[in-house]
C-alpha positions in Angstrom: 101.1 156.3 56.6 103.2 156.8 59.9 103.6 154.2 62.4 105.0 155.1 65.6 103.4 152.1 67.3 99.7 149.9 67.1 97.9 153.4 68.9 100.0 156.0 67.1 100.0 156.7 63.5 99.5 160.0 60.8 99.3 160.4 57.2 97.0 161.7 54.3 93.8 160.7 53.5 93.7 160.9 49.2 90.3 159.7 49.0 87.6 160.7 51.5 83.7 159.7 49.8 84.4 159.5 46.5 86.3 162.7 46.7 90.0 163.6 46.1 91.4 165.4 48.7 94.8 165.9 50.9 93.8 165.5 54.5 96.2 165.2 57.4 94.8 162.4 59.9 96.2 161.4 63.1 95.5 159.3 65.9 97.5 159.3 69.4 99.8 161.9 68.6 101.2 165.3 69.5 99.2 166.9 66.5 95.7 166.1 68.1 96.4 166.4 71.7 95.2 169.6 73.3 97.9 170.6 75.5 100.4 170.3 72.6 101.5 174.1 71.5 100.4 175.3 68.5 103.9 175.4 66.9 104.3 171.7 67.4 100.4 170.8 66.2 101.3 173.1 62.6 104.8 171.4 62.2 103.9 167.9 62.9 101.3 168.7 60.2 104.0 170.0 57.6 106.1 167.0 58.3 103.3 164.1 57.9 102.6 165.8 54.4 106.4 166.0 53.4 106.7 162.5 53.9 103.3 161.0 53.2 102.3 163.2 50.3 105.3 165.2 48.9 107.4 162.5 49.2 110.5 164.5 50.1 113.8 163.4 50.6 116.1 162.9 53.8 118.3 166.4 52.5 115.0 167.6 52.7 113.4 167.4 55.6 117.4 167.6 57.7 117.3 171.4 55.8 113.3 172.2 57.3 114.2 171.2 60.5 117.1 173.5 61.0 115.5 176.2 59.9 112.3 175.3 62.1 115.3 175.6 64.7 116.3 178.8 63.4 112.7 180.4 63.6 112.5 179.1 67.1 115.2 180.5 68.6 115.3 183.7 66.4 114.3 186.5 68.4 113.1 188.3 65.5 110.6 186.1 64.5 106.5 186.2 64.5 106.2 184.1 67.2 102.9 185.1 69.3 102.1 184.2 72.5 99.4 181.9 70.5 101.7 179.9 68.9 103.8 178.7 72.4 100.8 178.9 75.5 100.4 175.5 76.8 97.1 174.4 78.1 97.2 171.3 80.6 94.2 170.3 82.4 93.9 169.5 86.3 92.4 166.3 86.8 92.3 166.4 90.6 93.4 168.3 93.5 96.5 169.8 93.5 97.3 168.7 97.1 96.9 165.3 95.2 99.5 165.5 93.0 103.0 163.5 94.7 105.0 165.8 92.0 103.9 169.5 91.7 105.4 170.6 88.4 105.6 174.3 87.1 101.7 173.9 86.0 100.4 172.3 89.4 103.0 175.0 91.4 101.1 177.7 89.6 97.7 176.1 90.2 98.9 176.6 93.9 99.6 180.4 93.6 96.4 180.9 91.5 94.3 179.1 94.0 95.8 181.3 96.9 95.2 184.0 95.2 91.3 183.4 94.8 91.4 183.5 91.0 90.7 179.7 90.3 88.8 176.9 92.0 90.3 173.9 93.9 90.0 171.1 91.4 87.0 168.6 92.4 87.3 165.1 93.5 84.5 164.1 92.1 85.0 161.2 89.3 82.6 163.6 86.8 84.6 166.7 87.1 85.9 168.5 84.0 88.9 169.5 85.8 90.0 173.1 85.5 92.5 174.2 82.7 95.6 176.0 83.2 96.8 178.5 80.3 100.6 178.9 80.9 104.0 179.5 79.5 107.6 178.1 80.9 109.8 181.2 81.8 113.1 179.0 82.6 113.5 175.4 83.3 117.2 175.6 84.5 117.5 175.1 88.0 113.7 174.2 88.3 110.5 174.8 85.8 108.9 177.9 86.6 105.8 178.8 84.9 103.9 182.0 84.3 99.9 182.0 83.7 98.4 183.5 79.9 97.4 186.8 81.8 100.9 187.7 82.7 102.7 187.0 80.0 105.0 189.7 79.0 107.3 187.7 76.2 109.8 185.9 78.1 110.0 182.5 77.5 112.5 179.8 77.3 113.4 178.7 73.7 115.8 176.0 75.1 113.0 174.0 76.9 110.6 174.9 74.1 112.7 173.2 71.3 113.7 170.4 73.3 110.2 169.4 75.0 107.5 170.7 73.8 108.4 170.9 70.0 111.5 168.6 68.6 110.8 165.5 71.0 107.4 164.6 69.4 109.3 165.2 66.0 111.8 163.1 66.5 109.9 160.1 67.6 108.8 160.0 63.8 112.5 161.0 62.0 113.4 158.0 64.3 110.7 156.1 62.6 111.1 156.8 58.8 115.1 156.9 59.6 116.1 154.6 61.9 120.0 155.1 61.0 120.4 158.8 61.6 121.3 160.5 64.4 118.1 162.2 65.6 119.1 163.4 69.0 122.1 165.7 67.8 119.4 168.5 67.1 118.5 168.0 70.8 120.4 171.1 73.0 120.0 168.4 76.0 122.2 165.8 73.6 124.2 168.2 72.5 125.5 169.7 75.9 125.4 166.2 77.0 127.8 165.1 74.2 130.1 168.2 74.7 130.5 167.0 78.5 131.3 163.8 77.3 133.8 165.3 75.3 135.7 167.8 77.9 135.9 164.3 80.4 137.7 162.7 77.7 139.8 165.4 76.5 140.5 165.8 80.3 141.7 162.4 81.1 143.6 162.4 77.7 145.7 165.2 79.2 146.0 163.8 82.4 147.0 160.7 81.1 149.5 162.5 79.0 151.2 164.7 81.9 151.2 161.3 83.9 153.3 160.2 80.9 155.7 163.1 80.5 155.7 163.2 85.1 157.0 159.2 84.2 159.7 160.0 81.6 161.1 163.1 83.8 161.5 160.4 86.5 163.4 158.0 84.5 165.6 160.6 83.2 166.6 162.0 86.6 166.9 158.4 87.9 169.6 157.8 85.0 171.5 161.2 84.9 172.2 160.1 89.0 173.4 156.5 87.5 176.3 158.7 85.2 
């Protein structure tokens, strides 16, 4: 089994009455919440069995993950509108909400639009669900309801958010010592920037250098 914390845990049930079997179970994570995307839900699966049942190595799970990065951001491949909708529930009114992301945002327009209800107050509501996908998330989130979908979608917030974060949490629990976050495009543009600052002040440093040594060598040709 998989401890993330006391409330968080998956693994595979061997045994259930007497019976051999290889059942996922999980409690508190990604893989049984419903507005996690289906992608996440089937890899999380794939990844609880490869370490609690197939006992696979570190090489092994580094070379699924790329190529789970691969699929994702291959244009090419089978993924349906299915596999990425994400389906987040309204618990109150949007007017109530201090922070209006892309689903609350498009709660708005839908409400304006007379083709949804105003969530209710009322402490027995079911709240209304919001089918949606995330177009772009660069400058701001913008989402897009189920109906008018028309394939766009972006990959980069997709891999980062909604599918490699909850995976990482467990790589970060079974292997504490590697470094996770470098499959993260956030980490890795945020490393790259760290990167062009220091290659930047190495070559100002440098001319500040070479600026210091022309000095000294005009200051002594006037001394001859």
């Amino acid at each position: 089994m998989m401890k993330v914390d006391k409330k968080r845990y998956s693994g595979t049930m061997m045994w259930l009455n007497s019976q051999h079997t290889n059942m996922i179970f999980s409690k508190g994570l990604e893989d049984v919440k419903k507005n996690t995307i289906k992608i996440t839900k089937l890899a999380m699966r794939e990844l609880t069995k490869m370490l609690t049942c197939d006992d696979k190595t570190l090489s092994d799970v580094t070379e699924w993950l790329k190529k789970l990065k691969e699929f994702v951001f291959d244009e090419n491949s089978n993924i349906t509108k299915e596999d990425i909708v994400i389906s987040t529930r309204l618990s109150k009114p949007t007017t109530r909400y201090k922070t209006k992301s892309a689903h609350v945002q498009l709660a708005d327009e839908m409400i304006a639009k007379g083709l949804i209800l105003q969530p209710s107050e009322e402490a027995d509501a079911w709240g209304t669900r919001i089918d949606y996908f995330i177009l772009e998330s660069v400058p701001k989130q913008r989402a897009v309801h189920i109906d008018e979908f028309d394939g766009k979608w972006d990959r980069n917030y997709y891999w980062d958010t909604q599918i490699y974060a909850p995976i990482m949490r467990i790589l970060e629990i079974v292997w504490p010592n590697e470094n996770w976050r470098q499959y993260s495009l956030a980490e890795q543009e945020r490393t790259k920037k760290i990167m062009e600052r220091e290659s930047k002040k190495t070559e100002q440093l440098e001319l500040s250098k070479l600026r210091e040594q022309k000095k000294i060598e005009r200051l002594l040709a006037r001394e001859k």
